[in-house]
N, C-alpha and C positions, 0 to 999 in steps of 0.2 A: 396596672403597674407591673414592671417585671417582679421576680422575686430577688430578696435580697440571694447575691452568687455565696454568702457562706455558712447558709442551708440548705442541704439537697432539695432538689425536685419532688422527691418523693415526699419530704415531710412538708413540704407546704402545699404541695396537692393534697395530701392527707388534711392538713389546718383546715384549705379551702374547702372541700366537701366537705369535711363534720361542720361547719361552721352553716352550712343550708339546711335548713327547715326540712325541704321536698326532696334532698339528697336523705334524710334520715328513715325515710322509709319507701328502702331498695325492694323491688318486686321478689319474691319468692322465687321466680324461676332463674335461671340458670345465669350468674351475673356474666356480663359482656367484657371480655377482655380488649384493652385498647389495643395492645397492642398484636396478639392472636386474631382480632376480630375487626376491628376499627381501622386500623390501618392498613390491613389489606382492603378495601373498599375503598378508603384514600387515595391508594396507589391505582387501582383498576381505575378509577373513576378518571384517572388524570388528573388529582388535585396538586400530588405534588411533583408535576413535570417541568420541566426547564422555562416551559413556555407559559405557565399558570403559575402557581406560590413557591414553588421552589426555592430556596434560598441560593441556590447559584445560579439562577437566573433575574436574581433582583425582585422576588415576590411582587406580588399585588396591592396595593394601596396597603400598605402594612404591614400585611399578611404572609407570614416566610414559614414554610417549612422543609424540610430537610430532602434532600433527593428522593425520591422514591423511597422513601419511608426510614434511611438507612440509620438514624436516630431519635426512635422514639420517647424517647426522656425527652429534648428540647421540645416536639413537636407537641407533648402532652401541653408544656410550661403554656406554647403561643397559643395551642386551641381553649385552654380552661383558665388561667392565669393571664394570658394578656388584657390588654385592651379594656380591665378593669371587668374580665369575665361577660362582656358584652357580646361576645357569641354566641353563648347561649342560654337556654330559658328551662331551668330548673323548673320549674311551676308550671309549664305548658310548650315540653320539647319542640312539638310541632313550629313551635316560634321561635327556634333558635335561629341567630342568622346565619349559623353554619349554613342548616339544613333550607333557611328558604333563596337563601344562593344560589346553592348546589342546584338544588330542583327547580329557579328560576321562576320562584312567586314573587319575589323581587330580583329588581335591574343588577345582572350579571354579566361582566363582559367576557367572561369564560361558557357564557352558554348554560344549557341541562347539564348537569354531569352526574347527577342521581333524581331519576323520574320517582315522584313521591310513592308510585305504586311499587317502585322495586324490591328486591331483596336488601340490597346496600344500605337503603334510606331505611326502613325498619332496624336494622342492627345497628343505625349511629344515633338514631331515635332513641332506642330502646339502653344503647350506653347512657345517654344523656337521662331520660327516665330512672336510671335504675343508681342517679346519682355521682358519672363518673367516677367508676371503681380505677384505682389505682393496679396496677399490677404489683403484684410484691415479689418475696426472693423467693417464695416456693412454685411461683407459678409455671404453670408449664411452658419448657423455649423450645423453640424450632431448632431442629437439630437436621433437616435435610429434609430433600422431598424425592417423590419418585415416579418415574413418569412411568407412563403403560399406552404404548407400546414405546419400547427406546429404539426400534428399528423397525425397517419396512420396506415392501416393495408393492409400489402404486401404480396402477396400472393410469394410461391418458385421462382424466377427468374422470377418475375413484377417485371416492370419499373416506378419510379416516377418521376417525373421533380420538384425541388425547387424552389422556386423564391424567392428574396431576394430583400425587395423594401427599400429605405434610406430614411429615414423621416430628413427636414431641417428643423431650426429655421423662414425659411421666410412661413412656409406651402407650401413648395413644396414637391413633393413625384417624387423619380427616381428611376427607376429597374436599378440595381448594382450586377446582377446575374451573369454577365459577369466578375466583378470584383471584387467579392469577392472567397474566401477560405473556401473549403469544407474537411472535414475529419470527417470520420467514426472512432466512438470508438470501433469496434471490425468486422475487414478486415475480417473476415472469415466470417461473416454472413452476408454482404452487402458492396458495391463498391459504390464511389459515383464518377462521373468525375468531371475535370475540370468545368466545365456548372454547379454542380449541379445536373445533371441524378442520382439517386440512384437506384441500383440494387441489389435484395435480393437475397443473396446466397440460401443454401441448408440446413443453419442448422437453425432451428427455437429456435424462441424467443423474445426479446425485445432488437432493436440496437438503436444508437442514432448517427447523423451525425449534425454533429456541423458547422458552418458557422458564419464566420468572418470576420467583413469589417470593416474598420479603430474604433479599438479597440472597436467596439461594437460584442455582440455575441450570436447568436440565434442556437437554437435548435429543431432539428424535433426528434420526437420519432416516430420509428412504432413498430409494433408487427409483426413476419412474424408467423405465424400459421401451424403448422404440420397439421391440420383437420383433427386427427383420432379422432375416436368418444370415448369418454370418459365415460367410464356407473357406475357404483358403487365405490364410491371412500372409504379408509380408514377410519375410524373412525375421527370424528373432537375431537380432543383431548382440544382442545381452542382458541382463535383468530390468532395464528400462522398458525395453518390449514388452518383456511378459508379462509386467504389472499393467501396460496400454490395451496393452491387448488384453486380456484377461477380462479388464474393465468391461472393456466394447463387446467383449462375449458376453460378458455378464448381461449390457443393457441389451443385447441383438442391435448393435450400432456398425456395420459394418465401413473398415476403413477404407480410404483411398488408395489407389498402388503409390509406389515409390516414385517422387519424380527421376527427369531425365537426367543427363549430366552436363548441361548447361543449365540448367535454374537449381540444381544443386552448386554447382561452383558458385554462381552469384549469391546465392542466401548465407551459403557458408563463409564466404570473405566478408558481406555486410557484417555478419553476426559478429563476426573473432575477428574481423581487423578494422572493420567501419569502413571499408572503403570497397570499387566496385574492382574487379578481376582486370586487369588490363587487356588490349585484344592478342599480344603473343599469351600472354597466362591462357585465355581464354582458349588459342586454337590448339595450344601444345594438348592441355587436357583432353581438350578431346579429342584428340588424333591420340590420347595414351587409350592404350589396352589393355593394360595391367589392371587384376582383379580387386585389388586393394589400392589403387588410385584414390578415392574416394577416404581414405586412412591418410595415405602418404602429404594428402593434400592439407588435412584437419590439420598435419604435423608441422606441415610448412609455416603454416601461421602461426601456430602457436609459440613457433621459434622467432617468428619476425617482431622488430618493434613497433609494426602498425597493430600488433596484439595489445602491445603495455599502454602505445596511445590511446589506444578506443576504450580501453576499461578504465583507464587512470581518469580520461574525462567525466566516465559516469560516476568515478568515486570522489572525485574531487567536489562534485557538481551536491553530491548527499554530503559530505564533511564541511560543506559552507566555506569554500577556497574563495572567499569573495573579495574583492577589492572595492572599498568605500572609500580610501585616500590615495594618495597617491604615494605617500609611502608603503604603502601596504605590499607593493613589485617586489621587496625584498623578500616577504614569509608567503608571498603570493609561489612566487616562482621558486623557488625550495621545499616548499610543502608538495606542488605538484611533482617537482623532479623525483621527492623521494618514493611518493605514489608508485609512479612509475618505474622507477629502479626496480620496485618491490615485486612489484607485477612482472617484468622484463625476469628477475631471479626467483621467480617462483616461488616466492618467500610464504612461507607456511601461513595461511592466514590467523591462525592462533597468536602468532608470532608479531604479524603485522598489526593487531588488535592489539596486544599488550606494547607494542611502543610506543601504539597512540596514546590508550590512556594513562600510561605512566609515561609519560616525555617526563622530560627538567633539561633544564640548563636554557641555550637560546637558540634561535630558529635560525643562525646561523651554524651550530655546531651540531644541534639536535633538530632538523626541521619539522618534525611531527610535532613539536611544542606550539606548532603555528596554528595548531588548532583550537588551543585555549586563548588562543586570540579573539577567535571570534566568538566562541561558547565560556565568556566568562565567570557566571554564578553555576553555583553547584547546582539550583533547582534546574538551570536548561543543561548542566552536563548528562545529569542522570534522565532527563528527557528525550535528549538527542538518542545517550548512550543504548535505553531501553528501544527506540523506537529503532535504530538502524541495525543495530548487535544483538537483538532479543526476539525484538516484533512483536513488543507490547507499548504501547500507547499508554502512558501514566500521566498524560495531563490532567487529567481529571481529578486522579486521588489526589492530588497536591490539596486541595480542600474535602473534599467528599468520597466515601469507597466509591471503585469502579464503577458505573450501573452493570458494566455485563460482565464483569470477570469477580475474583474474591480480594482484589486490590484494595488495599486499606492506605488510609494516608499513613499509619506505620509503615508498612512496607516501602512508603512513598520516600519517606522521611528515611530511615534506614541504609536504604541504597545510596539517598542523598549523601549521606554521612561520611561513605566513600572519598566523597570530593571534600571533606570538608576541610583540610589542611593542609590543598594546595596553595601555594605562595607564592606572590608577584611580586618584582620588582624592578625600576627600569633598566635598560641593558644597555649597552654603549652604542648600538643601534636605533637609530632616530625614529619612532613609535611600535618600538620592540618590548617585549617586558622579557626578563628572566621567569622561566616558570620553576617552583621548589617545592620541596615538600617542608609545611613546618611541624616541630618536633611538637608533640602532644597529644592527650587521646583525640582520638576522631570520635564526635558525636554531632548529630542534626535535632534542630527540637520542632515536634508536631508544634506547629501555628496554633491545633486547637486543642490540644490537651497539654502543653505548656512542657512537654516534660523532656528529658533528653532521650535520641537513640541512638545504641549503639551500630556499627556498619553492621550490615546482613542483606544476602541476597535472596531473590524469592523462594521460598519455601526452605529457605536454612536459619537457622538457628544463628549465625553468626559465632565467630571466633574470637578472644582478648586479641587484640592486636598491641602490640609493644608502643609507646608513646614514639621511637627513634623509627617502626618501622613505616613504612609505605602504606595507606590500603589501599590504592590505589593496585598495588603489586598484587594483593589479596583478594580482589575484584576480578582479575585479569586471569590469575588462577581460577576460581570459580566459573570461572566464561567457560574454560575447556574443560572441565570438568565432565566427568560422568551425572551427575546431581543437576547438571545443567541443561533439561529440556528442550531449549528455546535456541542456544547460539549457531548448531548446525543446520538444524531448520527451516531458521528465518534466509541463513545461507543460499540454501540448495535450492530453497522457495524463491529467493530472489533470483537466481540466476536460469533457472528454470524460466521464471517468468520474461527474462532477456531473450531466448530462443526460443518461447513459443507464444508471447503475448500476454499469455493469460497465467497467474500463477494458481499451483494446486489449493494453493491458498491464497484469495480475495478479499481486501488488498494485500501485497505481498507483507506488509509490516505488521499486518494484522492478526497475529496469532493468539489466540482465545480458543475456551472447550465450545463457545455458542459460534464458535466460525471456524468448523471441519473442513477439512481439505478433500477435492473432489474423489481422490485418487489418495487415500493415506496407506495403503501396502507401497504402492511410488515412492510417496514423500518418505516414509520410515525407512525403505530400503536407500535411496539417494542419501538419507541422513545417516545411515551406519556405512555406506561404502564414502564417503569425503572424509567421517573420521578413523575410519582405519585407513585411510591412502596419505595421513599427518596434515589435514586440511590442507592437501594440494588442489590449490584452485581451477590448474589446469587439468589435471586429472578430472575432476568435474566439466568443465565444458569439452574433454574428449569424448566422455563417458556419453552424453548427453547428443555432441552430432555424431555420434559413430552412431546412435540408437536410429534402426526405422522410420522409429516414431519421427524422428526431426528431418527425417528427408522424403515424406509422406507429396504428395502433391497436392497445390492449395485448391485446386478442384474437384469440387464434394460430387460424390456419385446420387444415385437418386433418393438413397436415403439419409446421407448426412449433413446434407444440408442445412439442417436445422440445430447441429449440435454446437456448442457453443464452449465445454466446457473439457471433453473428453479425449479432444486430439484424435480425433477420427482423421485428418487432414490438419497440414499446416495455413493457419489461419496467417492471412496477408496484414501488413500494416507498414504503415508512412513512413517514407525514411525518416529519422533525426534530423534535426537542423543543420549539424554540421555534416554529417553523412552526405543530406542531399548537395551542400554549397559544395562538398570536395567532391563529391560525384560529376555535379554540371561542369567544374574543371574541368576533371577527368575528360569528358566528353569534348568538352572545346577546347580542351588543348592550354587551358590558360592557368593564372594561378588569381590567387585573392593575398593581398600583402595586406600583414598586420605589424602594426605597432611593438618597437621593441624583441619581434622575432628574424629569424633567418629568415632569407627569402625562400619561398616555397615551404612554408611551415602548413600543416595541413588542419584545417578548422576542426578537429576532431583532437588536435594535441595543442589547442590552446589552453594552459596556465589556468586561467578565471574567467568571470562574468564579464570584464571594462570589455571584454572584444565587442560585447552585444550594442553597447552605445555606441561603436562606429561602424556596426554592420548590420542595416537595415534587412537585409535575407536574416541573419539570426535571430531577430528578435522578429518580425515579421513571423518566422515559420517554430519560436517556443521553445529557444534555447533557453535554460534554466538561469535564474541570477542566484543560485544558491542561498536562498533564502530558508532553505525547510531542509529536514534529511529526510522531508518524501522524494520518491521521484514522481507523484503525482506534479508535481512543480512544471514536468517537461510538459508542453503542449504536445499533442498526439492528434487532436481533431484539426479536420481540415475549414478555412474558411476563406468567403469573399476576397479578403486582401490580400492571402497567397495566391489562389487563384487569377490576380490582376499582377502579382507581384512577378509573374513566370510567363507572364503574358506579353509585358510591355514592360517591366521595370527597366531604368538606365543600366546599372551593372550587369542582367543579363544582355542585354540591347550589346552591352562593351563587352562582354564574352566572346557573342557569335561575330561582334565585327571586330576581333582583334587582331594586329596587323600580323602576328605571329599564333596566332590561333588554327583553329582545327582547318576550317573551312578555308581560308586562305591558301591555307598550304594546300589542301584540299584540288583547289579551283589551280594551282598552277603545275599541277603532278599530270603526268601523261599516262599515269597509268591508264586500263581499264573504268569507265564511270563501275562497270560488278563490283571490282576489287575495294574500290572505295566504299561503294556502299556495303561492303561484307566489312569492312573495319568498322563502321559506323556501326554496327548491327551486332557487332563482338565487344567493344568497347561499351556500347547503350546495354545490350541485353545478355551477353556471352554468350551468344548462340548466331547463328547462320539466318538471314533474312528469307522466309516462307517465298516461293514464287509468286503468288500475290504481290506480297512487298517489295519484291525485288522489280517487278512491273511496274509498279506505282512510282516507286522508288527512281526507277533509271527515266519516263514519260514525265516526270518532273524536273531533271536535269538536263532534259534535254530540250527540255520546252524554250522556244526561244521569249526573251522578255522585252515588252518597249516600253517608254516614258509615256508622262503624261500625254506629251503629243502627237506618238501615236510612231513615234520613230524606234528603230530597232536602238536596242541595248548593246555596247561594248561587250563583245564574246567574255574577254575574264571580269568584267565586273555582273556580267550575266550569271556567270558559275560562278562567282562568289558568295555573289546574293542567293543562286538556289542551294547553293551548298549551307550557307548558313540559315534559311529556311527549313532546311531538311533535319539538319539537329534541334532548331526549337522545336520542330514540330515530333521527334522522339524525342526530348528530355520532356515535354506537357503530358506522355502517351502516362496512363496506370503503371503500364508494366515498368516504367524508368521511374517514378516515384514512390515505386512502392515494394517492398521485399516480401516477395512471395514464392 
């Protein structure tokens, strides 16, 4: 039976031991601490992991205990105290059915998880033997651990050994190498065992193997070094460079040159405007000669509203701008405009955060209230809020501390408290709510310790907030704060990751000590120049393509091929959904008409999700329904039914035959067949078709065509058809699908 809840733990574990015969004569040697000694073997063993008795994963035939050990008070009650103490065998350990579980002398469906010869199975043995000593108030607590080595440099397939020492409140020190939890943040470039051994794959770079013993957690970084010799590097365009570079000196990773200036105009317009160079943009550039061209051009976009379009989608798409009714068109379409306004005026992102989280009034007068539309309870605000503003992941503590960070459901709860006296009520708009603040203290109460907290943010102590005022408004301050770690960061780390793929930190939302960033003199530097520039967002993506580093070319020389992580070269990737639908436009000349917008709106400054239900190319190719504030939400990989979708689908089919389309007009122009195919070739690729292509290119349009029966083809419906052959067959090529 459980114990009655209004006597500790402690005193009735205490009743239950004295109360045994074979508990009253405890061995002489050294008594065994549960929670020192027993429960790290628990944890190593994988007893209490999500997938075995966990208690937040729904335990075992009964059997719950606490995440990886993070409450050992309860964990004592279920192993000695449950189940009417049927676990285990006072009188003859060996037979407890903890231990013939574990060791699988009886039917286990969790497997061995302590082989009866080990060390583990002796020390849970030997607790149980020696009478389940309780731990009391002098005993000694774990106070931190320390690892040896906390850094390193590995050469291809070296070996290092860890060592993991536990620091006690009495100054004791124990190697607990044996007993703690090792995992590598990225398996492909280093293995670490059981023990601790880390061994360094074949791809170099900078990995980090993390280690964890009863909720403390340390980290080794190494660097595994390619050692080619690195001789002349790029131009340092600014301190983005020098930390790139730097790096790649560091590893002997030597970088690619600079691309040319036509797949720089096209990466640079994908990136900052979503959309592809036109073919006059295209030939004016390069016919400029001007030395700062490549500046002048970063600036043009930044000024144009195909800038506010293309970001305003990817923010929309993380702040859950979704439409689920059809009222919803009104805070749909106000929330994205103000998005965008915000972005178009460069509006401070400090600025642009505090009106989110402190809206009031209604989404027709305040449209950033349109957000507590869809993130209605406090527990998903401060969810949302931590994961997209912070780059920490607190789902978890909502019941249990972090496993891999020092997140407490306090701090969980805490934050929460923030939200906790926003107010709704309905508004004179048909499924609109008034959002308010109401007057009272703000407090949130832990689920599991019943008690109330006050607002505080991570690692503050929190402030008295006035019952009249805001904390929301107090929250908001805290974001920009100096005290505040995480909010420029997760910034610089997300947008980072828009222009090169890969963020310094993987995944971008994911910021923790046990998940280092590949490059953190970058990240730290990127993070102190956007808050001294007043979080100008634009300032960061000039900063960013004016650097080298982002106009590198995506063809690895012959030793970087393999790098993955270090920006030796720009790594290639798929257009966007809406990028490529307004690109294959582009290309044929056509548009795609959506519901409720202007004609010629471009799929990249669509409002919300409903486009995706009437646009089979959008959802097909992984447009977001804004369901998450990841952007792992977007599809990125490629498959089967894109591939058929680009192949034969009807709306591309109606592209290339449209009456007013590319090819049409194409097939009835007297130009030059050169001249046309050099537009096709500036428009698809913004560069000039190779004499090869230009061969293949013109012996295709001039080919004559017949029918089935074998009779010559109509001359313009001949050059119709190859002209509109000659665009499917560059908009299917890599180079036209893919920004590299």
């Amino acid at each position: 039976m459980r114990c009655d809840t209004s006597y500790s733990w402690q005193l009735l574990a205490a009743a239950f031991v004295m109360a045994l015969s074979a508990a009253q004569a405890m061995a002489a040697d050294r008594p065994v601490s549960f929670v020192n000694d027993v429960m790290p073997v628990l944890t190593k063993s994988g007893c209490n992991m999500g997938i075995c008795h966990a208690k937040a994963g729904g335990g075992q035939n009964g059997f719950q205990l606490s995440l990886l050990g993070f409450e050992p008070a309860e964990d004592f009650e279920h192993i000695v105290l449950e189940a009417r103490g049927r676990r285990l065998s006072f009188t003859n350990p060996d037979q407890s059915l903890l231990l013939l579980k574990a060791s699988g002398q009886v039917p286990h469906r969790g497997g061995v998880r302590l082989a009866k010869s080990s060390p583990g199975y002796a020390v849970v043995r030997d607790w149980i033997r020696q009478g389940v000593p309780v731990d009391g108030p002098t005993s000694p607590k774990l106070v931190g651990i320390d690892l040896h080595p906390l850094k390193g440099s590995l050469r291809r397939q070296q070996q290092q050994q860890l060592r993991a020492m536990a620091r006690y409140s009495d100054g004791s020190v124990r190697d607990v190498t044996s007993q703690s939890l090792f995992e590598s943040n990225d398996k492909a470039m280093a293995d670490v065992s059981e023990s601790g051994l880390v061994k360094a794959l074949d791809i170099p770079g900078k990995v980090a193997v993390m280690v964890r013993y009863q909720g403390y957690v340390a980290v080794f970084n190494a660097a595994i070094p390619l050692g080619a010799s690195v001789g002349s590097l790029p131009p340092a365009n600014n301190f983005v460079d020098e930390a790139v570079f730097a790096n790649l000196k560091e590893l002997g990773i030597p970088p690619s040159a600079v691309c040319d200036d036509a797949t720089f105009l096209r990466r640079v317009t994908l990136d900052i405007a979503g959309r592809l160079p036109t073919g006059d943009e295209a030939k004016a550039f390069l016919a400029n000669k001007a030395p700062d061209k490549r500046d002048q051009w970063i600036e043009e976009l930044l000024r144009s509203p195909d800038y506010a379009d293309f970001f305003a989608s990817k923010w929309t798409a993380v702040l859950k701008n979704r439409r689920d009714d059809a009222s919803d068109i009104v805070s749909n379409f106000a929330f994205h405009a103000w998005v965008r306004d915000s972005l178009l005026a460069n509006k401070p992102y400090d600025q642009f955060v505090r009106e989110l989280l402190a809206a009031t009034g209604t989404v027709i007068g305040n449209p950033p209230v349109a957000w507590y539309k869809r993130v209605k309870e406090p527990k998903d605000q401060i969810e949302d809020v931590a994961q997209l503003f912070l780059g920490v992941r607190m789902q978890c503590a909502q019941c249990h501390h972090h496993p891999f960070e020092r997140w407490s459901q306090d701090d969980y709860y805490s934050l929460a408290a923030y939200f906790a006296q926003v107010g709704r009520k309905p508004s004179g708009t048909r499924g609109e709510d008034l959002i308010f603040h109401k007057r009272g203290m703000a407090t949130a109460t832990n689920i599991k310790t019943r008690l109330p907290l006050k607002p505080a943010a991570f690692g503050d102590q929190g402030q008295p907030i006035a019952a009249d005022e805001d904390p929301r408004l107090k929250l908001a301050d805290w974001m920009k704060s100096p005290k505040n770690p995480f909010f420029a960061k997760v910034l610089v780390n997300r947008y980072w990751k828009h222009f090169f793929q890969r963020g310094l930190i993987e995944p971008e939302d994911d910021i923790r000590e046990s998940n280092p960033p590949s490059n953190p003199e970058l990240l730290s530097a990127l993070e102190k120049h956007f808050i001294a520039s007043g979080f100008d967002l634009k300032e960061l993506v000039r900063v960013i393509a004016r650097s080298s580093s982002y106009q590198l070319t995506s063809v690895p020389n012959k030793e970087n091929g393999g790098d993955r992580q270090n920006y030796s070269r720009y790594y290639p990737r798929r257009l966007a959904a809406e990028v490529m639908l307004d690109s294959i436009d582009q290309l044929a000349n056509t548009q795609t008409d959506f519901a409720n917008l202007p004609a010629g709106t471009r799929a990249v400054a669509l409002p919300d999700n409903s486009y995706n239900r009437s646009s089979p190319f959008l959802r097909v190719f992984g447009r977001p329904e804004g369901e998450s504030v990841c952007e792992c939400e977007r599809v990125q990989s490629s498959s089967l039914a894109q591939s058929l979708h680009l192949i034969n689908a009807s709306d591309i089919r109606g592209k290339l035959s449209h009456p007013n389309g590319r090819a049409e007009k194409l097939s009835k122009e007297t130009r030059p067949a050169e001249e046309k195919i050099r537009e096709l070739y500036l428009v698809a690729f913004s560069r000039e078709p190779r004499a090869d292509e230009m061969k293949s290119a013109l012996g295709y349009l001039t080919e004559a065509r017949v029918n089935a029966a074998g009779q010559k083809v109509d001359a313009q419906k001949a050059a119709r058809e190859n002209f509109q052959d000659l665009i499917w067959a560059l908009l299917n090529t890599k180079e036209f699908l893919f920004n590299h």
